[in-house]
C-alpha positions as CSV (number, residue, x, y, z in Angstrom):
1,X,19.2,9.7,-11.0
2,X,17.5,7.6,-13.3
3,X,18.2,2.9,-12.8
4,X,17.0,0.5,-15.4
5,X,17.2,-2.8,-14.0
6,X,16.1,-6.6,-15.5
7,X,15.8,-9.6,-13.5
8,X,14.3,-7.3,-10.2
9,X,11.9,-10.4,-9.6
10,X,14.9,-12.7,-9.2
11,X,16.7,-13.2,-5.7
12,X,19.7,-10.7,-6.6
13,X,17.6,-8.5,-8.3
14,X,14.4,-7.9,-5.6
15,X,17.1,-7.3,-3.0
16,X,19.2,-4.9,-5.3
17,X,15.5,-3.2,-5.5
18,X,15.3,-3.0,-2.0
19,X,18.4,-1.6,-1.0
20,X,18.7,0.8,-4.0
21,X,15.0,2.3,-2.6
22,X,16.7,2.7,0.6
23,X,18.8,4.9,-0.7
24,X,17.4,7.4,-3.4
25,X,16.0,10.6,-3.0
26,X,12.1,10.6,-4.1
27,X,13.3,12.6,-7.4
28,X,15.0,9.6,-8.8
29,X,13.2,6.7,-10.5
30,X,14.0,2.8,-11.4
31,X,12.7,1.6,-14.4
32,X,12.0,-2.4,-13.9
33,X,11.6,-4.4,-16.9
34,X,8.9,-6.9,-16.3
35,X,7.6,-9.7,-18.1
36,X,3.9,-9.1,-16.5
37,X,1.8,-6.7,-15.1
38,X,2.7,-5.7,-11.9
39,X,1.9,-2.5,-9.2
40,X,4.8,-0.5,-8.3
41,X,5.5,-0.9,-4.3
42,X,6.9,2.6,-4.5
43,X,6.2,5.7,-6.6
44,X,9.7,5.8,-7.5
45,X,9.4,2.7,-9.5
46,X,8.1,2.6,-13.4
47,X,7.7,-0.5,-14.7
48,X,8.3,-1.6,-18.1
49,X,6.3,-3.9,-19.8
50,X,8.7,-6.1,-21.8
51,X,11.1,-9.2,-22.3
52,X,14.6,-9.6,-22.8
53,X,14.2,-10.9,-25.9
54,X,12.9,-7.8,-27.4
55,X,15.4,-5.3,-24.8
56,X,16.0,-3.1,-27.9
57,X,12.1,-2.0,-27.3
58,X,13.3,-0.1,-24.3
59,X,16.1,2.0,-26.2
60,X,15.0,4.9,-25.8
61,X,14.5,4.3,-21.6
62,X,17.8,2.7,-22.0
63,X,19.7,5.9,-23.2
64,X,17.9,7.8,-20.4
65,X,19.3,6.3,-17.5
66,X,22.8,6.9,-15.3
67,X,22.9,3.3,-14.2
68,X,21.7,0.1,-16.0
69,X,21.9,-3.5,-13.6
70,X,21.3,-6.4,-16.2
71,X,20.4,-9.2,-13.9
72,X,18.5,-10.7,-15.9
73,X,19.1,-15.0,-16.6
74,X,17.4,-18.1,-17.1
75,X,19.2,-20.6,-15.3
76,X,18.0,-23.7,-16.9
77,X,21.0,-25.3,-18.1
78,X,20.1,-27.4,-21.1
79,X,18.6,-25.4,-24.0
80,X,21.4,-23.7,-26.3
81,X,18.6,-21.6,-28.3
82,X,17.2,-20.4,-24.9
83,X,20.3,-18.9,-23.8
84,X,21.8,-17.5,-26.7
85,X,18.0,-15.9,-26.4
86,X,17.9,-14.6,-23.1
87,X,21.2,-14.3,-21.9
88,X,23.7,-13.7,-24.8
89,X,22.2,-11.6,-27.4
90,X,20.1,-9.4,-25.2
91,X,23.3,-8.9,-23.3
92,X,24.5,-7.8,-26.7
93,X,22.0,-5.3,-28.0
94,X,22.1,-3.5,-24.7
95,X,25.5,-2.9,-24.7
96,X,25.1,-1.4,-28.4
97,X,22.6,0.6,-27.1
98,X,24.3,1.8,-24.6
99,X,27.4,2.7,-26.7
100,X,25.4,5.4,-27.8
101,X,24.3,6.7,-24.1
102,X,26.3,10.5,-23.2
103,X,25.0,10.5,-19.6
104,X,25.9,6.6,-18.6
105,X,28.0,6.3,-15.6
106,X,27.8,2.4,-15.3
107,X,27.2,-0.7,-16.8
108,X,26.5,-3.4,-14.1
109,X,26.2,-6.8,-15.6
110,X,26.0,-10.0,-13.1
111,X,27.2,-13.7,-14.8
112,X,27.5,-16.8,-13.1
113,X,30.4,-19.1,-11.6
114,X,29.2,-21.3,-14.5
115,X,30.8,-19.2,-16.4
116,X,33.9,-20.0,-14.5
117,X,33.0,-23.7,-13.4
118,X,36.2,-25.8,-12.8
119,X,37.9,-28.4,-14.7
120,X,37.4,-32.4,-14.6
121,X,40.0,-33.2,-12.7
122,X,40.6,-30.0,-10.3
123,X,40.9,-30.7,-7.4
124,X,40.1,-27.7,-5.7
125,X,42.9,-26.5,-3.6
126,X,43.1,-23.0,-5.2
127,X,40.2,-20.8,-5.4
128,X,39.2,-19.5,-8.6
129,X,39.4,-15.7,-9.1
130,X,39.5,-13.7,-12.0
131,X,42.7,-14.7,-13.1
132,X,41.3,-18.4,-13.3
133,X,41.1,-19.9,-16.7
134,X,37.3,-20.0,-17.5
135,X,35.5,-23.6,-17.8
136,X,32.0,-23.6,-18.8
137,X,30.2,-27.1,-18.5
138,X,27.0,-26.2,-19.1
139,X,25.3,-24.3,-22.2
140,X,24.3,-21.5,-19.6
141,X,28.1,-21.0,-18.5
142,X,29.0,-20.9,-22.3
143,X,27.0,-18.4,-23.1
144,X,27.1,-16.0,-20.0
145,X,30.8,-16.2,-20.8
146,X,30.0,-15.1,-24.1
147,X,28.4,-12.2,-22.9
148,X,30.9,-11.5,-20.5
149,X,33.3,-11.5,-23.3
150,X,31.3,-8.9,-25.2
């Protein structure tokens, strides 16, 4: 099995690392995109020199792999031009690239309850699911929910 993941640095990401380790066989290999230079803690891992803002560099890794985990996110919640950078359009060209993929078995992308956020006003009584009406309040939650959309 071949695993491309971004944001393996992050919290969600180093323990989806972990745990994924834990359970391949030492044929598979995880491709990690990574914004520096870094030593591989196990021979399994490949790491991929790159950013999100140029994902379509890593096409042809991309269209190798089974699985794909895009946890990748800047969580600063001010800048418009940052997130439509690093969370919405890379979101985008990955998931044309991987339109094109015959041997994909899953897509994993993670957002964020700002996507969700609640209303001014709510008062909280009812949890929000997935049926909940979406409520962005920051330009982060606008524009994970834009790649959520896509």
């Amino acid at each position: 099995m071949k695993v491309f993941i971004t944001g393996a640095s992050g919290f969600i990401g180093g323990v989806l690392l972990r745990r994924l380790l834990q359970r391949l066989s030492a044929d598979d290999t995880v491709y990690v995109l990574s914004r520096r230079d870094e030593t591989p803690v196990d021979s399994r891992i490949r790491i991929v020199s790159g950013s999100l803002e140029e994902i379509e560099k890593q096409e042809e890794i991309m269209l190798t792999c089974d699985v794909i985990f895009h946890l990748a996110a800047n969580a600063n919640l001010t800048s418009k031009n940052l997130h439509e950078a690093t969370s919405l359009i890379p979101t985008q060209k990955m998931v044309d690239i991987l339109g094109k993929s015959r041997i994909l078995k899953n897509f994993v992308f993670t957002s964020t309850i700002g996507a969700m956020d609640r209303a001014k006003g709510d008062d909280c009584r009812e949890p929000l699911s997935t049926k909940s009406r979406p409520n962005p309040r920051s330009e982060y939650g606008r524009f994970k929910l834009k790649a959520e959309e896509y």
